[in-house]
C-alpha atoms as a printed R data frame, in Angstrom:
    type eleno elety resid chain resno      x       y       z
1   ATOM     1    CA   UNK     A     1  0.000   0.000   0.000
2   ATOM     2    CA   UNK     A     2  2.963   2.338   0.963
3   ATOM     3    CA   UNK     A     3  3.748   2.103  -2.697
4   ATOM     4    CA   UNK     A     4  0.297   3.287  -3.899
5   ATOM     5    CA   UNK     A     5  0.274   6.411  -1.459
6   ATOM     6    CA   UNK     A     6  4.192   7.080  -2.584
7   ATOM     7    CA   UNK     A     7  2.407   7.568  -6.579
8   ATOM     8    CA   UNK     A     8 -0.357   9.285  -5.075
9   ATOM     9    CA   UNK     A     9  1.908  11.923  -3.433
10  ATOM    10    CA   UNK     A    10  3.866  11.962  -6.614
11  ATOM    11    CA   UNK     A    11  0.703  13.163  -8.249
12  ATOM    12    CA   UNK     A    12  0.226  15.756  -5.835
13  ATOM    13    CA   UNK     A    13  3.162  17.065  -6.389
14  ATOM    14    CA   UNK     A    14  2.740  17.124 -10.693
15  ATOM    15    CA   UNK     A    15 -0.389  18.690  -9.806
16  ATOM    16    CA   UNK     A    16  1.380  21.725  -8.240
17  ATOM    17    CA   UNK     A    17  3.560  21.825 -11.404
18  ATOM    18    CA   UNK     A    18  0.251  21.510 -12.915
19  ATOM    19    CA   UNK     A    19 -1.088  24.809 -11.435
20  ATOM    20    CA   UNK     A    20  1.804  26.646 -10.702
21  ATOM    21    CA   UNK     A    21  5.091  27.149 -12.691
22  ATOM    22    CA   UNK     A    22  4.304  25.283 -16.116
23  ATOM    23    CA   UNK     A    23  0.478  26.162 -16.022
24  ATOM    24    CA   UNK     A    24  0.858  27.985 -19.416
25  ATOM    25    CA   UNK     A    25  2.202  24.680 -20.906
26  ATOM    26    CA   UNK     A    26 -0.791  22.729 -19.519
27  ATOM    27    CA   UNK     A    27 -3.024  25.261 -20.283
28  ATOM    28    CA   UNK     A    28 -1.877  24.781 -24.324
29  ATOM    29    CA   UNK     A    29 -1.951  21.137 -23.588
30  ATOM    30    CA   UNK     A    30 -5.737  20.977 -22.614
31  ATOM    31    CA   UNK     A    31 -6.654  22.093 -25.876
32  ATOM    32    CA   UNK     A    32 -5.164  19.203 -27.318
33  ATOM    33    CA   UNK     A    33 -1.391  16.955 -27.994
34  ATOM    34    CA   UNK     A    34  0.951  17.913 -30.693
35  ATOM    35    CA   UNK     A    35  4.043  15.213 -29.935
36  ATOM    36    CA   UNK     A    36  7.092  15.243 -33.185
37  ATOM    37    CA   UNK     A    37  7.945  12.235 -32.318
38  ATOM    38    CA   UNK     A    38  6.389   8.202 -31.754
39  ATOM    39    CA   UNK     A    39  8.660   6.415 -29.202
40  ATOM    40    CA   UNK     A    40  7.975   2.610 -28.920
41  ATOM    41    CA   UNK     A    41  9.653   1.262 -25.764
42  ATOM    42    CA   UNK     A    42  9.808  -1.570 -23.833
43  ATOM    43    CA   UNK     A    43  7.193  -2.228 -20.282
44  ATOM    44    CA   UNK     A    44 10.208  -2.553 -18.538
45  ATOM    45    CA   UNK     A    45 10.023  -0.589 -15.318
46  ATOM    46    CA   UNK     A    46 13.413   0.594 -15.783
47  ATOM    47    CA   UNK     A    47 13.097   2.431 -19.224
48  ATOM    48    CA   UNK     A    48 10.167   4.739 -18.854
49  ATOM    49    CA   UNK     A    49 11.271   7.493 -21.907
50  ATOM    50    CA   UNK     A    50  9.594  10.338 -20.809
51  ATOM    51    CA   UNK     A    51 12.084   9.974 -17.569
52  ATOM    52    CA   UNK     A    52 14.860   8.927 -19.795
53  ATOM    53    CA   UNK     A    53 14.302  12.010 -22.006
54  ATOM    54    CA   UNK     A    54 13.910  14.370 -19.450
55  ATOM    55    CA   UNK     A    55 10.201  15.218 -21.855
56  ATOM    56    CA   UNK     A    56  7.568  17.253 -20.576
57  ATOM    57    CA   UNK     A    57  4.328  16.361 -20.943
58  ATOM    58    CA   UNK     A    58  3.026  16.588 -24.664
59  ATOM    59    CA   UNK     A    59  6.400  15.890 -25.978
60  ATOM    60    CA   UNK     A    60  6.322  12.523 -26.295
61  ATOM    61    CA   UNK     A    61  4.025   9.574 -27.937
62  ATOM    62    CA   UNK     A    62  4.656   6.506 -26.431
63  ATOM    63    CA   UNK     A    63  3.873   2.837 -26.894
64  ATOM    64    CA   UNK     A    64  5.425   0.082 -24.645
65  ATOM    65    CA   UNK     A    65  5.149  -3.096 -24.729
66  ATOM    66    CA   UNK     A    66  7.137  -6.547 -23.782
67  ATOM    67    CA   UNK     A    67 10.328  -5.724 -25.911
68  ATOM    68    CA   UNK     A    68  9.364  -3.119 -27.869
69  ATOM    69    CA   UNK     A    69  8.276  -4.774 -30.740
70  ATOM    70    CA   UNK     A    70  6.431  -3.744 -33.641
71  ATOM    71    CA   UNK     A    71  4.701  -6.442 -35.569
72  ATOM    72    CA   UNK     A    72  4.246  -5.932 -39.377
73  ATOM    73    CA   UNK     A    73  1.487  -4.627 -41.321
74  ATOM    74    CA   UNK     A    74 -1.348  -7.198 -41.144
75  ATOM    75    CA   UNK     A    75 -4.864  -5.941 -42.322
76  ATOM    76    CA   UNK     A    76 -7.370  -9.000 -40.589
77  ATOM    77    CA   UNK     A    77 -9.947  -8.868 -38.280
78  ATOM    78    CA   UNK     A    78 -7.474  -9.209 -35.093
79  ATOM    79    CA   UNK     A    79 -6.722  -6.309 -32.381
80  ATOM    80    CA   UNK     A    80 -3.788  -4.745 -33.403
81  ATOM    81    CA   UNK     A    81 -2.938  -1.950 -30.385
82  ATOM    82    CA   UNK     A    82  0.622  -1.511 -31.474
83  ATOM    83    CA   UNK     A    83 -0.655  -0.685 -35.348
84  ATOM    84    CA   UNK     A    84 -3.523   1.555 -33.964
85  ATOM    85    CA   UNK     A    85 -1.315   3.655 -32.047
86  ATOM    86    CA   UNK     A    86  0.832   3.628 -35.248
87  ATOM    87    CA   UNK     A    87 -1.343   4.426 -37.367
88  ATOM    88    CA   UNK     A    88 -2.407   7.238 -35.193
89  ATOM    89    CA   UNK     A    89  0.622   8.745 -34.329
90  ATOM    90    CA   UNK     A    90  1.717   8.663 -38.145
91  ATOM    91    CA   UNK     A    91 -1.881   9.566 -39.579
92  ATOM    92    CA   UNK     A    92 -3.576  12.288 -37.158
93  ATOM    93    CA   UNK     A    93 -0.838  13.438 -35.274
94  ATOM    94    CA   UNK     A    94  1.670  13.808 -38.302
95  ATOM    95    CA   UNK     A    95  4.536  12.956 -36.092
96  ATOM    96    CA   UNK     A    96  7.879  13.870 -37.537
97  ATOM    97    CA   UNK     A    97 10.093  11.268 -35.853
98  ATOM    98    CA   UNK     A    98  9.344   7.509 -35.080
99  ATOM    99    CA   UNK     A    99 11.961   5.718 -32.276
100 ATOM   100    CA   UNK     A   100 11.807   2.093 -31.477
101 ATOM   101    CA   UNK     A   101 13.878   1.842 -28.759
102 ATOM   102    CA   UNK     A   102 15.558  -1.352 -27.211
103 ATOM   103    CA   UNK     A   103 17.525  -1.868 -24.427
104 ATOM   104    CA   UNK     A   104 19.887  -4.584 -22.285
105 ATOM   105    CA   UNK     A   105 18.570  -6.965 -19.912
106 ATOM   106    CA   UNK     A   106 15.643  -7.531 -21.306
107 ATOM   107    CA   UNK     A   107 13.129 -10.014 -20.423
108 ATOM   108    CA   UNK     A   108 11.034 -10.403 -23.232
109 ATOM   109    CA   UNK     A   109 14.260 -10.949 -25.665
110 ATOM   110    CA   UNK     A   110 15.643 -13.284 -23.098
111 ATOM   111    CA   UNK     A   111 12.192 -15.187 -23.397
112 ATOM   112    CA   UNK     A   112 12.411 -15.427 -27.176
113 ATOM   113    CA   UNK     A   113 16.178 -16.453 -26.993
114 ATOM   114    CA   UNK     A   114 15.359 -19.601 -24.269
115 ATOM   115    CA   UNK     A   115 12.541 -20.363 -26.613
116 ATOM   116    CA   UNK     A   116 10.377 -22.461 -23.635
117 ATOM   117    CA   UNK     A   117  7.174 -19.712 -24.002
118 ATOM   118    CA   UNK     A   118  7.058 -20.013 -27.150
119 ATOM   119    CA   UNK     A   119  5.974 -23.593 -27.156
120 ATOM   120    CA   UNK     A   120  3.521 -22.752 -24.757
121 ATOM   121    CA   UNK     A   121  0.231 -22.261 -26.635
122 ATOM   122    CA   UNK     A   122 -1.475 -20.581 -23.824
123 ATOM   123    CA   UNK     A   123  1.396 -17.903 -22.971
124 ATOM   124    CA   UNK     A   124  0.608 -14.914 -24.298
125 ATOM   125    CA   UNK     A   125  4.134 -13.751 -23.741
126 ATOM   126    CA   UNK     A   126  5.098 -16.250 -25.839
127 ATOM   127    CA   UNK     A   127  2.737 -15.444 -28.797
128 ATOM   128    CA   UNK     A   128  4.048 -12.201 -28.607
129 ATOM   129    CA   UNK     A   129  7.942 -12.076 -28.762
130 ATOM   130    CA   UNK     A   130  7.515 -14.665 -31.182
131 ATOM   131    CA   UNK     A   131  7.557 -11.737 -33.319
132 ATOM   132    CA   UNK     A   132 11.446 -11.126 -32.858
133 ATOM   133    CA   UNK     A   133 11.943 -14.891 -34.185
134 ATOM   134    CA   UNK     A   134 13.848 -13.374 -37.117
135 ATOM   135    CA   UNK     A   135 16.307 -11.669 -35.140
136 ATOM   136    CA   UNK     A   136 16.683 -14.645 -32.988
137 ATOM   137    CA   UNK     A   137 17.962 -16.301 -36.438
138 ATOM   138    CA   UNK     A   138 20.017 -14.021 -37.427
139 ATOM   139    CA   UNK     A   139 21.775 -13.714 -34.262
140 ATOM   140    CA   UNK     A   140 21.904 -17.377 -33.782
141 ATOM   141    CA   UNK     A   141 23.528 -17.753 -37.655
142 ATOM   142    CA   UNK     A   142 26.243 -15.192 -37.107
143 ATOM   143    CA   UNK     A   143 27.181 -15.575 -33.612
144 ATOM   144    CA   UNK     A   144 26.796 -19.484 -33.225
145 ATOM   145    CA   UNK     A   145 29.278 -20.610 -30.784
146 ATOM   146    CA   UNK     A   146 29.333 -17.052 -28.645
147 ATOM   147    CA   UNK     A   147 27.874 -17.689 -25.185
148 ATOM   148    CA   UNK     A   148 24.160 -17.544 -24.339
149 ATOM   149    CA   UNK     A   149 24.294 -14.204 -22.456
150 ATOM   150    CA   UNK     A   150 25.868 -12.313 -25.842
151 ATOM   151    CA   UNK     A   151 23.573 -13.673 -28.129
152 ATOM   152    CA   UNK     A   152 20.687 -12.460 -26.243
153 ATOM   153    CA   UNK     A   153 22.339  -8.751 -26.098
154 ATOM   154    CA   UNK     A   154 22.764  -9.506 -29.930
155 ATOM   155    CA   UNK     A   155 18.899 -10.084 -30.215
156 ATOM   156    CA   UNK     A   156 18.298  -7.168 -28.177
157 ATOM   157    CA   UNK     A   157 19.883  -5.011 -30.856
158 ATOM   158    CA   UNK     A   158 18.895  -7.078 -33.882
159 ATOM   159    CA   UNK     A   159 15.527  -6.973 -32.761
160 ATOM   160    CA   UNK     A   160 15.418  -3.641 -33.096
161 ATOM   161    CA   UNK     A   161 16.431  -3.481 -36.729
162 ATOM   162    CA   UNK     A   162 13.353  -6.009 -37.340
163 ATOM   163    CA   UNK     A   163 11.342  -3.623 -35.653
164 ATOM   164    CA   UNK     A   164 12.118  -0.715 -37.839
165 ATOM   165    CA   UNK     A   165 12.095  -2.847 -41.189
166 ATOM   166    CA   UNK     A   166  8.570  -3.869 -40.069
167 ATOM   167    CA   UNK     A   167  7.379  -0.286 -39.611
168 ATOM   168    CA   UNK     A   168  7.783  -0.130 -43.780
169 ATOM   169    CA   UNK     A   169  5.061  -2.666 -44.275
170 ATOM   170    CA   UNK     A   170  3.044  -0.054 -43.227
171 ATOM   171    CA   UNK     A   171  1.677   1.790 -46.833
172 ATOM   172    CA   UNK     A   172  1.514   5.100 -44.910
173 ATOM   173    CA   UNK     A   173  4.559   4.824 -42.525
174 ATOM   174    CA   UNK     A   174  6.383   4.151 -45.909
175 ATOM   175    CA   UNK     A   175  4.642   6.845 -48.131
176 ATOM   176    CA   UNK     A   176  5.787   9.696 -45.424
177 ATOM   177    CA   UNK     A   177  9.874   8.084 -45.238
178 ATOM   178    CA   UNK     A   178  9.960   7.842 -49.025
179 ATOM   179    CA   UNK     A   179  8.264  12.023 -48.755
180 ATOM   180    CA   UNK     A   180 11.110  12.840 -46.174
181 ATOM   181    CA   UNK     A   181  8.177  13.817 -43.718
182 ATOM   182    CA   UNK     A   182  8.938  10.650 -41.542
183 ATOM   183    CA   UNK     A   183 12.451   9.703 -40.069
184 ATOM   184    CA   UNK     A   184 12.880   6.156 -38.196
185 ATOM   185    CA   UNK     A   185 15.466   5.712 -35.524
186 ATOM   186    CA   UNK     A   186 16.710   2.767 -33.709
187 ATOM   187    CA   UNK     A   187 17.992   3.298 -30.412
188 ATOM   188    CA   UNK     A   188 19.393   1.047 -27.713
189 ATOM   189    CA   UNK     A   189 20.045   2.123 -24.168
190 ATOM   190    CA   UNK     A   190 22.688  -0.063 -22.271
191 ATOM   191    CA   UNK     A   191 21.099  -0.466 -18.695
192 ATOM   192    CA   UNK     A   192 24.736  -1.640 -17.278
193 ATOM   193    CA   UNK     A   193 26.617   1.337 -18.642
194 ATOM   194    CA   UNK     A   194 24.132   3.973 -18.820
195 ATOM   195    CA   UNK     A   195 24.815   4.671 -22.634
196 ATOM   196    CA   UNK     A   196 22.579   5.459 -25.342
197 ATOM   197    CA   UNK     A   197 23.429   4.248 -28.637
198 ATOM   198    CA   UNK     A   198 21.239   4.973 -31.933
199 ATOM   199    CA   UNK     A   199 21.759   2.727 -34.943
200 ATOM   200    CA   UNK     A   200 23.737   4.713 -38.269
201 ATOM   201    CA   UNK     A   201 22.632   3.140 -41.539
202 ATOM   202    CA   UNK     A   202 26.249   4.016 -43.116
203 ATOM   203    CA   UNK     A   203 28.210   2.156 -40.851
204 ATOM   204    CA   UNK     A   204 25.667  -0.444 -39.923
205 ATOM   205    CA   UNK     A   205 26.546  -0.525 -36.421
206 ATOM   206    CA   UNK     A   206 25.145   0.956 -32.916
207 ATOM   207    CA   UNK     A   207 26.842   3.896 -32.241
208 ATOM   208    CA   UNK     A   208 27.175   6.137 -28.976
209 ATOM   209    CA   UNK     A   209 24.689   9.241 -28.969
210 ATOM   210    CA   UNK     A   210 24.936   9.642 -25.031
């Protein structure tokens, strides 16, 4: 319960913020959200971007889910929440910049790399980070005899890469990259070291931002 009452304080205190020094920014806000930029992050307590970022409110778009993947374009009667807020962001809100951003010690990856959910036909988990399986191949074709704990940092990265390659099977997500309306970014932030890297298409490697 302490817990609880700790975020319930917390709120008080945004609330102040709220009404006192940033009231003109909230006062733009209630009239409506104009965020540049889509991040899509992992659940993981540990990475919440708007803390990350140091964002205020309104800056910032975010989707999260277990390791921040984005599945591809897939028009059937399923729920698709990661595609809605895509197509949202991207559609009505015109954003400028989309980030998929992994990170190290991740659960989800680590799930898809020991491979026992995904056998499981009544894991959800499973069903879901089944959606990295591609990474999980590539990483397991060029880094076959490297130990278990490298090849899932590999996947963390790799998976990544998938993510942003699937965010072109979208028609529209496509369309507004080919336009130079839309940049895509990969990012992955090193929990151990407390770096930031961001993926560089010339060199083809992760490279230090921060």
């Amino acid at each position: 319960m302490k817990d609880v009452q700790d975020f319930i304080a917390g709120f008080k205190d945004f609330r102040q913020g709220w009404v006192g020094p940033d009231a003109d920014l909230y006062e733009h806000l209630k009239k409506g959200q104009n965020p540049r930029a889509l991040l899509i992050g992992c659940s993981d307590s540990r990475v919440d971007p708007a803390i990350l970022t140091r964002c205020a409110p309104g800056d910032l778009f975010v989707v999260r889910n277990v390791a921040n993947l984005v599945p591809p374009c897939q028009n059937d009667a399923a729920y698709h929440g990661v595609s809605a807020a895509l197509e949202y962001a991207v559609c009505h809100l015109e954003v400028e910049h989309i980030i998929v951003m992994g990170h190290s010690q991740c659960g989800g990856i680590r799930a898809l790399m020991e491979g026992s959910l995904l056998e499981k036909k009544d894991s959800f988990i499973g069903k879901w980070v089944s959606l990295g399986q591609k990474a999980k191949d590539r990483v397991l074709a060029n880094l076959p005899e490297k130990p278990f704990d490298v090849q899932v940092k590999a996947c963390e990265r790799t998976s990544v890469l998938e993510s942003l390659d699937n965010l072109m099977t979208f028609p529209w997500v496509r369309q507004r990259v080919e336009e130079g309306a839309l940049a895509l970014h990969g990012w992955y932030f090193d929990i151990e070291t407390g770096t930031l890297a961001g993926y560089d298409q010339h060199s083809r490697r992760f490279e230090v931002l921060a």
